[in-house]
VOZA-685893 format. One record per residue (C-alpha): residue number from 1; x, y, z; chain. Coordinates in steps of 0.25 Angstrom, whole numbers. Each point is the difference from the previous one (the first is absolute). Example, Ala and Ser with C-alpha at 12.3 -4.5 7.8 and 13.67 -1.06 7.14 Angstrom:
2
ATOM pos    px    py    pz unit
ATOM   1    49   -18    31    A
ATOM   2     6    14    -2    A
***
This chain:
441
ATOM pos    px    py    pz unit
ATOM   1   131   -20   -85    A
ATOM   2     5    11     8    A
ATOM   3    13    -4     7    A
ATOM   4    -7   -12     4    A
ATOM   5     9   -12     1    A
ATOM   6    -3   -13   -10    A
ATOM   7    -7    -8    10    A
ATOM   8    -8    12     6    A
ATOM   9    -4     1   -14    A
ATOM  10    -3   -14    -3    A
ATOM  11   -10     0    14    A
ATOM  12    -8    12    -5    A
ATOM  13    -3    -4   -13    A
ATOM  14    -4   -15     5    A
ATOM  15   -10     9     9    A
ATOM  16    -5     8   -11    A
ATOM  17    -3   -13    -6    A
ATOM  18    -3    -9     9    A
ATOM  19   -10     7    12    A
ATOM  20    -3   -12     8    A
ATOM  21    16    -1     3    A
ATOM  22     0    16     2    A
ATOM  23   -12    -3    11    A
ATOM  24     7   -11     4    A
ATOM  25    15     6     4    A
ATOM  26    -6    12     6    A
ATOM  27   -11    -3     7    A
ATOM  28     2   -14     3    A
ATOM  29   -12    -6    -4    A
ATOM  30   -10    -3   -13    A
ATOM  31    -8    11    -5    A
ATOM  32   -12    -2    -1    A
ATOM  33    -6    -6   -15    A
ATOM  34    -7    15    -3    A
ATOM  35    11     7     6    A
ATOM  36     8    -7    -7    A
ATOM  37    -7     3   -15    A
ATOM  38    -1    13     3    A
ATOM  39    16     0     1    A
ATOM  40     2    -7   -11    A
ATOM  41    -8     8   -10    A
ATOM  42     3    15     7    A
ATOM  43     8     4   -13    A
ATOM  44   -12    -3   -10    A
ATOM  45    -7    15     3    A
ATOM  46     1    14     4    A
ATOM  47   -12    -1     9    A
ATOM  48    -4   -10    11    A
ATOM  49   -11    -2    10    A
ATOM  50    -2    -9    12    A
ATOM  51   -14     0     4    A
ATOM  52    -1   -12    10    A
ATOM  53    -3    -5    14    A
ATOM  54     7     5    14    A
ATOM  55    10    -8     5    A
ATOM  56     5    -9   -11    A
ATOM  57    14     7    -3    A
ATOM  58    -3    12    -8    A
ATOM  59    12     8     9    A
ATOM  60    11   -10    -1    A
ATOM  61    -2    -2   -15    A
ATOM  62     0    16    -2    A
ATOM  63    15    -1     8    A
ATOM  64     4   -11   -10    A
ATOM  65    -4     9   -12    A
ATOM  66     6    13     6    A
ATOM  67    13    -9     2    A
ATOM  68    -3    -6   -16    A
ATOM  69     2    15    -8    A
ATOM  70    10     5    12    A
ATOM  71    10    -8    -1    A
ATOM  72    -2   -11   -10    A
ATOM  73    -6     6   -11    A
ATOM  74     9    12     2    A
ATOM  75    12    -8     0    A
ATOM  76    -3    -9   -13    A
ATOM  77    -3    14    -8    A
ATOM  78    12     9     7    A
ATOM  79   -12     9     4    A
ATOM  80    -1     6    14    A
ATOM  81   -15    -3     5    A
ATOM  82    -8    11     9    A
ATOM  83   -11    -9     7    A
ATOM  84   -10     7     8    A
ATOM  85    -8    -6     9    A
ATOM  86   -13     6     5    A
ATOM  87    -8    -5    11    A
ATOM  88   -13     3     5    A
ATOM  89     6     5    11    A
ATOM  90    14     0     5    A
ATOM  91    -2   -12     8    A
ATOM  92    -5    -7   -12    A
ATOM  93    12     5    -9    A
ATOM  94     9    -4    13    A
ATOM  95    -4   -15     0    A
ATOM  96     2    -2   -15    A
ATOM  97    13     8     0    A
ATOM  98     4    -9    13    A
ATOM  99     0   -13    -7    A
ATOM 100     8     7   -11    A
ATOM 101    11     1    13    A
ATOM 102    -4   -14     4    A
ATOM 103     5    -4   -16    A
ATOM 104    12     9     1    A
ATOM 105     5    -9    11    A
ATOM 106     5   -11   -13    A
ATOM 107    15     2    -2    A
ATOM 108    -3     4   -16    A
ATOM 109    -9    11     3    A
ATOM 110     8     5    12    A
ATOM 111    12     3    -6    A
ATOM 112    -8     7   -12    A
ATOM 113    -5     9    12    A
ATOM 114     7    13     1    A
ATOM 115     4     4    13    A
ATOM 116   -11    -5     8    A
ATOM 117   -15    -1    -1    A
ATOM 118    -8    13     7    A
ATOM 119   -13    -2     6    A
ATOM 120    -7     4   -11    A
ATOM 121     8    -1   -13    A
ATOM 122    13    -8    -5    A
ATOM 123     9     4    -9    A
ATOM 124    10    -9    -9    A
ATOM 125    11     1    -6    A
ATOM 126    -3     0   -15    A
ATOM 127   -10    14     4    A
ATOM 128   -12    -9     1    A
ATOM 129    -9     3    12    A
ATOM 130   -14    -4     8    A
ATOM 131    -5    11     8    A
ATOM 132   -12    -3     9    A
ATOM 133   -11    12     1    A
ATOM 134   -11     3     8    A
ATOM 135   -14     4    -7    A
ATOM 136     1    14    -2    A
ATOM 137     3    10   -10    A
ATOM 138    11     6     6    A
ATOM 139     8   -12     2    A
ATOM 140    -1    -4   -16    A
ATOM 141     1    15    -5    A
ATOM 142    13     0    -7    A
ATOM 143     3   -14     0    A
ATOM 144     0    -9   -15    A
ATOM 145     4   -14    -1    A
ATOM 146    -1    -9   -13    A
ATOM 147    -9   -11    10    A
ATOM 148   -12     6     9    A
ATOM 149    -5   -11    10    A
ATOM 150   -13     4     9    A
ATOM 151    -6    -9    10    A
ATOM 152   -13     0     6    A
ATOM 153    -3     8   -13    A
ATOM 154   -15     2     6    A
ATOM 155     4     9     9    A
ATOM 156     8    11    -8    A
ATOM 157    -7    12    -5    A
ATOM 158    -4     0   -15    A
ATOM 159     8    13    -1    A
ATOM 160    12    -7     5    A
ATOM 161    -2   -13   -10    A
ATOM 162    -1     7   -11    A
ATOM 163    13     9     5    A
ATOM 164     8   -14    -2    A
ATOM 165     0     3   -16    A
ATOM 166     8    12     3    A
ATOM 167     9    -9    10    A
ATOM 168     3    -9   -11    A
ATOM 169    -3     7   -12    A
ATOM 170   -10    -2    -7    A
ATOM 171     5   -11   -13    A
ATOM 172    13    -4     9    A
ATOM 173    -2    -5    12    A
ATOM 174    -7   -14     6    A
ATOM 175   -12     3     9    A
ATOM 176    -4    -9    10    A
ATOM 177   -12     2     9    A
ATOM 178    -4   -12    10    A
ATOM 179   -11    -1    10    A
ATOM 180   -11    -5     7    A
ATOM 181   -14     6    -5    A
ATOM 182    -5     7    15    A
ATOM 183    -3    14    -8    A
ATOM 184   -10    -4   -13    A
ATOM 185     0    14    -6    A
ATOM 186    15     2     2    A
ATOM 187     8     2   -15    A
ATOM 188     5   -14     3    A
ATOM 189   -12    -7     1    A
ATOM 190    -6     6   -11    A
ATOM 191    13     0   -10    A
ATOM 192    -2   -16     2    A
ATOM 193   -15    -1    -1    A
ATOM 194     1     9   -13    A
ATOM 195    12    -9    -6    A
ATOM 196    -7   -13     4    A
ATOM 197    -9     3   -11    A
ATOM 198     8     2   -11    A
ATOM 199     4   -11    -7    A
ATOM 200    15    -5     4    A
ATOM 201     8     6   -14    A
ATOM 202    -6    12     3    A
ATOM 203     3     2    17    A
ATOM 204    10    11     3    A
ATOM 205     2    -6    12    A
ATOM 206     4   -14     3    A
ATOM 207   -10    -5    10    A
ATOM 208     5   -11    12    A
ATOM 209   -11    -5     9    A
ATOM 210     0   -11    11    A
ATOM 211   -11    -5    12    A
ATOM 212     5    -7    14    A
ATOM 213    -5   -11    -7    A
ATOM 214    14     0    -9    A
ATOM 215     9     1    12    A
ATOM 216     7   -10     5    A
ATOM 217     3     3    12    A
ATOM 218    -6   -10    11    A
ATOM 219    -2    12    10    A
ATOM 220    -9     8   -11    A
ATOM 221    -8   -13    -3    A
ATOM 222    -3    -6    13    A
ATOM 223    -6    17     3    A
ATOM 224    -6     2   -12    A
ATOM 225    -9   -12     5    A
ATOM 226    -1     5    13    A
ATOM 227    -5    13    -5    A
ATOM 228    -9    -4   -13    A
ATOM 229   -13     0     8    A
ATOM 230     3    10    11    A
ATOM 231     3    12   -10    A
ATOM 232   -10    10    -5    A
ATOM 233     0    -2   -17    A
ATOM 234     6    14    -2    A
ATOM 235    13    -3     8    A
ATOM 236     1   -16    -5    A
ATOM 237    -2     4   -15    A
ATOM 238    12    12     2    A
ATOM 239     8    -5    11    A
ATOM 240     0   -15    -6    A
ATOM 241    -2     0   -12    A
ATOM 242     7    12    -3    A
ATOM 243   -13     5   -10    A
ATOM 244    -5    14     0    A
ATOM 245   -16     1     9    A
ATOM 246    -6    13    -7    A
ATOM 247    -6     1    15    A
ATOM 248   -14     7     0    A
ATOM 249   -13     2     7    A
ATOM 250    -1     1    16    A
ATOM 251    10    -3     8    A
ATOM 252    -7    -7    12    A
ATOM 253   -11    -9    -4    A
ATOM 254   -12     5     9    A
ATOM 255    -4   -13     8    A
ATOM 256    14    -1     5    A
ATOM 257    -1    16     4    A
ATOM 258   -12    -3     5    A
ATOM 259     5   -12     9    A
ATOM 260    11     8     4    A
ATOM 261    -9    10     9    A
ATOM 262   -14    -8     2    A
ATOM 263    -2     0    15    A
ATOM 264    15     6     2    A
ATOM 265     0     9    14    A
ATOM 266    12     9     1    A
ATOM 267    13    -8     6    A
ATOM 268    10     3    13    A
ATOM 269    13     2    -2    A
ATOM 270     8   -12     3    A
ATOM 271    12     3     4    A
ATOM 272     6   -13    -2    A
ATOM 273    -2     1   -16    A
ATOM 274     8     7    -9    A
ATOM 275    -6    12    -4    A
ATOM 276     1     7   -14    A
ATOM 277    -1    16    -4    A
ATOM 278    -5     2   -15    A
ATOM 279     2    16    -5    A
ATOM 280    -5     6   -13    A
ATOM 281     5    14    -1    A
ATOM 282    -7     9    -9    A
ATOM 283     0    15    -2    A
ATOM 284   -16    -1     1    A
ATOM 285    -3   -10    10    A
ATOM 286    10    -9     7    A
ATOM 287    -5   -14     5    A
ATOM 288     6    -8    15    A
ATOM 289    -4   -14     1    A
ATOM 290     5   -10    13    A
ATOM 291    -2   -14    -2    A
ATOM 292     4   -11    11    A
ATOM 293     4   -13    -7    A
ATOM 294    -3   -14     6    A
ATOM 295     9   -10    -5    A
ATOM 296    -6     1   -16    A
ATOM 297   -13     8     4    A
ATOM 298    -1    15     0    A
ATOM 299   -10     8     9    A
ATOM 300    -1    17    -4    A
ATOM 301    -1     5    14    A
ATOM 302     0    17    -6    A
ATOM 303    -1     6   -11    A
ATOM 304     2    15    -1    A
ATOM 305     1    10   -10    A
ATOM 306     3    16    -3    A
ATOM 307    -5    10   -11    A
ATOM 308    11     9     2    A
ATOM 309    17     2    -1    A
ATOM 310     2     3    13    A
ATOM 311    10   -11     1    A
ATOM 312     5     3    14    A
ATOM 313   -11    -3     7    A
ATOM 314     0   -13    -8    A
ATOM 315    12    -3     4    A
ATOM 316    -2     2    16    A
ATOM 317   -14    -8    -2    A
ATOM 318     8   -11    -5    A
ATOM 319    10     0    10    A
ATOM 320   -11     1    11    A
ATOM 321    -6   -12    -5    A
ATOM 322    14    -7    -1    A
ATOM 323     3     2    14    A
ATOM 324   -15    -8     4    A
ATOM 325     3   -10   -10    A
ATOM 326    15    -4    -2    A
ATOM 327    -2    -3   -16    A
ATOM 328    12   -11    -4    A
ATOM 329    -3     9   -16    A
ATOM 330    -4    13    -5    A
ATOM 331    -1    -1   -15    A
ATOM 332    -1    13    -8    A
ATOM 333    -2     5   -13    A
ATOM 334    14     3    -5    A
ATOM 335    -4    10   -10    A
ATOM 336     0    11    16    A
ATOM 337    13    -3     2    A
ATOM 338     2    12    10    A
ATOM 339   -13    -4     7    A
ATOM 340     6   -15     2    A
ATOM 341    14     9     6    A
ATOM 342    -7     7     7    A
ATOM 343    -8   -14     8    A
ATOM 344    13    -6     0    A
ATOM 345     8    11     6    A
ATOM 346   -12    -2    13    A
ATOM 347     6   -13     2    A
ATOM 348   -11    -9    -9    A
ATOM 349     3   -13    -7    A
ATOM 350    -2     8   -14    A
ATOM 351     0   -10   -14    A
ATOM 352    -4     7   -12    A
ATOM 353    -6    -6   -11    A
ATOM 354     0     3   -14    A
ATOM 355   -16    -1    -8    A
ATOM 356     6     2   -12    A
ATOM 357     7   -12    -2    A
ATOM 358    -8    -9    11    A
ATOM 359   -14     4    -3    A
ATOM 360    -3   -13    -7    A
ATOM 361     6    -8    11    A
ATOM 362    -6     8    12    A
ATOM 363   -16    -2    -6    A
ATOM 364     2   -13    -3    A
ATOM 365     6    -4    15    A
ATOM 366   -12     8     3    A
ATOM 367   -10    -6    -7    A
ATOM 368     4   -14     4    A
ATOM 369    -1     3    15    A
ATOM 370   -15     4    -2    A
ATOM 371    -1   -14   -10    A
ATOM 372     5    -8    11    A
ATOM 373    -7     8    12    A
ATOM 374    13     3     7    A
ATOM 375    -5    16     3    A
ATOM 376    -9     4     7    A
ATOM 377    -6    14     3    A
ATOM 378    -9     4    10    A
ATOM 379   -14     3    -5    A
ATOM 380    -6    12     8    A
ATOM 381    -3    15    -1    A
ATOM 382    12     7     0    A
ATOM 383     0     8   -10    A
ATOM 384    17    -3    -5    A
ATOM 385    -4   -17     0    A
ATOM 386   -11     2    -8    A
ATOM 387     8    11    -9    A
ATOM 388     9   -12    -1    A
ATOM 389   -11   -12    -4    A
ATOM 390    -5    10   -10    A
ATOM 391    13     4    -7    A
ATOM 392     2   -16    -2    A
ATOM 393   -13    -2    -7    A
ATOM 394     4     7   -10    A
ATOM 395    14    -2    -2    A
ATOM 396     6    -4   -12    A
ATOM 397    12    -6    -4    A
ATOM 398     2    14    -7    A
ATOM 399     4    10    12    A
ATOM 400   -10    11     0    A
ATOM 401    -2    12     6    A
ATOM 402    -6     0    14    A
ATOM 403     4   -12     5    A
ATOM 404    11     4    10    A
ATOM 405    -6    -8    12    A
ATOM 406     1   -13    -8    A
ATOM 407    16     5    -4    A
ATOM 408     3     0    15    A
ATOM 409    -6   -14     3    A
ATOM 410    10    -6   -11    A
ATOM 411     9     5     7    A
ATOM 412    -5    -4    13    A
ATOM 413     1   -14    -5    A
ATOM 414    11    -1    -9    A
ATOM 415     9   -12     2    A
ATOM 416    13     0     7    A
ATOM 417    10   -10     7    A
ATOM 418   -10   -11     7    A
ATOM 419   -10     1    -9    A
ATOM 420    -2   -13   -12    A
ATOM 421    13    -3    -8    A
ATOM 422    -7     0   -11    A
ATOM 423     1    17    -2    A
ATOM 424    14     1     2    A
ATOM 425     2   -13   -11    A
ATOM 426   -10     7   -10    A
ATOM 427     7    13     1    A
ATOM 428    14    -4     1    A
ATOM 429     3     8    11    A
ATOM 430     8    -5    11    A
ATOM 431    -7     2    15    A
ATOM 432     4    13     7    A
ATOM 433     2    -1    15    A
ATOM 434    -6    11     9    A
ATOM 435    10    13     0    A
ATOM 436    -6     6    13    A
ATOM 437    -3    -5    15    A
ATOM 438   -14    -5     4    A
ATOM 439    -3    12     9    A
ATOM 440     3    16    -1    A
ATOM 441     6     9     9    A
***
């Protein structure tokens, strides 16, 4: 091994060996029994895929493999590893590559580390490497490594799946793509629905699967009770059991719309509640919606919509209705990124919010509110409500034309900090504190 002394050695190759000890020294703790299985037979193909439920230790486990090929593997063969690991966002790429750091802190691995590990990539001293990058094209353009990790697989373009062959090569490399199933007509969902039916021998693709149910985790097993009944079956079966929902057909059943407006008159602001802007920009029509929210209840006070791009007199409408009622969030379409600049250069609490990647998440939040009659909107003649009611009638859980009002009202009502723990557990994502004051200037 290079220029490692006899007892460095000795350690790596008892690692390599031995993956519960390799858990054990650097994580100080027992991997769990599927994580562990998966360690132990990583070797055994060119091609894996972790399809399973959300918080049961997919991120962690990817770490340890990154940390397997870059430093042990590439020691035992006197090979320098490139491992790239690719997030569905950099935030996602962030916390794997951070328990990477929390591992480099064991005397071994540290002093294998060359200079010291950067925020985003570590390099050691045999030329091995672990780079952490966002989901984009220009951040992988150029880059090739012998392992390609990508978590939250789900949410990465199918252009930019198949890009990893040309990351790795196509016959060399190791493959490894890991996720929870929220997008069911992503690559990564089909790739493990097609290989499912093939016969074992004749899978391209070795295929790891787990439920909450197989977590042993006292935390996940006393919520996975608390939340079996409450859930709506499309976010148990992904979320939990970590199996793929081909979700079809309406997206509100009609009795719980209907219960939603019957005998509704159109609420008061209170200015005690907090109060939610939801905004679908579009080229042909944009859509506003303002939503007050009593402890888990929503009430859609306005609803307002343009067919035209006059963008600036959006803007100061916005801005005018911000001043009357002090929203604590306006959530955006990200995809008018200069529209959301120019909101937040007025002043307003601006959070952008990507539909390509939370669609799935957002309608089925939505449609649970409606299930479980905690939104309400006012049943009368003004025209934008009624725009509003009809637009949900016919939504589908495949977004059509036409339906900006209903975009704006997911927004409206999208979770954030005080909402149900249950989100922010179900989507791995740590809860965000506000960035701007309660009032404008």
């Amino acid at each position: 091994m290079v220029n490692d002394s006899f007892s460095t050695a000795f350690q790596i190759l008892e690692w390599d060996r031995n993956p519960r000890k390799f858990w054990n020294d650097v994580f100080k703790e027992e991997p769990y029994p599927y994580s562990l299985k998966v360690m132990e037979n990583i070797y055994s193909s060119k091609r894996h895929l972790i399809l399973s439920a959300a918080s049961t230790g997919k991120t962690k486990l990817l770490a340890s493999l990154g940390l397997k090929y870059a430093v042990l593997k590439a020691r035992i063969t006197r090979t320098p590893i490139t491992v790239i690991l690719l997030g569905g966002s950099l935030l996602q790429a962030k916390i794997s590559y951070g328990f990477i750091l929390e591992a480099l802190t064991n005397p071994v691995l540290s002093s294998l580390v060359k200079g010291e590990p950067r925020q985003t990539d570590t390099t050691f001293t045999d030329s091995s490497k672990i780079k952490a990058l966002p989901n984009s094209m220009t951040a992988t353009q150029g880059q090739h490594g012998a392992l390609m990790i990508v978590d939250e697989a789900s949410l990465v373009s199918d252009f930019q799946l198949r890009d990893c062959n040309r990351v790795i090569g196509p016959f060399d490399g190791t493959l490894i793509w890991s996720g929870t199933p929220t997008v069911y007509e992503s690559l990564f969902v089909r790739t493990f629905e097609e290989e499912k039916k093939k016969p074992e021998p004749e899978r391209e693709w070795k295929i790891w699967t787990w439920s909450t149910k197989h977590c042993p985790s006292p935390y996940i097993q006393a919520l996975r009770e608390k939340m079996k009944e409450s859930l709506p079956e499309d976010m148990w079966k992904i979320f939990w059991e970590g199996e793929p929902y081909a979700i079809t057909g309406t997206l509100i059943p009609r009795d719980a719309l209907v219960e939603s407006c019957r005998g509704i008159t159109r609420f008061e602001y209170d200015p005690k509640l907090s109060t939610i802007f939801g905004v679908d920009w579009g080229f042909g029509t944009s859509a506003f919606v303002i939503a007050q929210k009593a402890e888990d209840v929503y009430k859609i006070l306005e609803v307002y919509s343009w067919n035209q791009v006059d963008f600036e007199s959006i803007h100061q409408f916005i801005e005018t209705k911000a001043r009357s009622y002090n929203p604590q969030r306006i959530f955006c379409d990200l995809s008018f990124k200069g529209e959301n600049q120019r909101l937040r250069a007025r002043g307003l609490p601006v959070f952008e919010v990507d539909f390509a990647k939370e669609r799935s998440m957002l309608d089925s939040r939505l449609r649970d509110l409606f299930v479980k009659r905690k939104i309400f909107i006012p049943d009368d003649n003004y025209t934008e409500l009624q725009q509003l009611l009809m637009e949900l009638r016919l939504a589908t859980w495949i977004k059509k034309e036409g339906q900006d009002r209903r975009d704006a009202l997911v927004l409206a009502v999208k979770e954030f900090e005080s909402d149900s723990n249950v989100y922010n557990i179900l989507t791995s994502k740590p809860k965000r504190r506000a960035l701007y004051g309660s009032t404008f200037p």
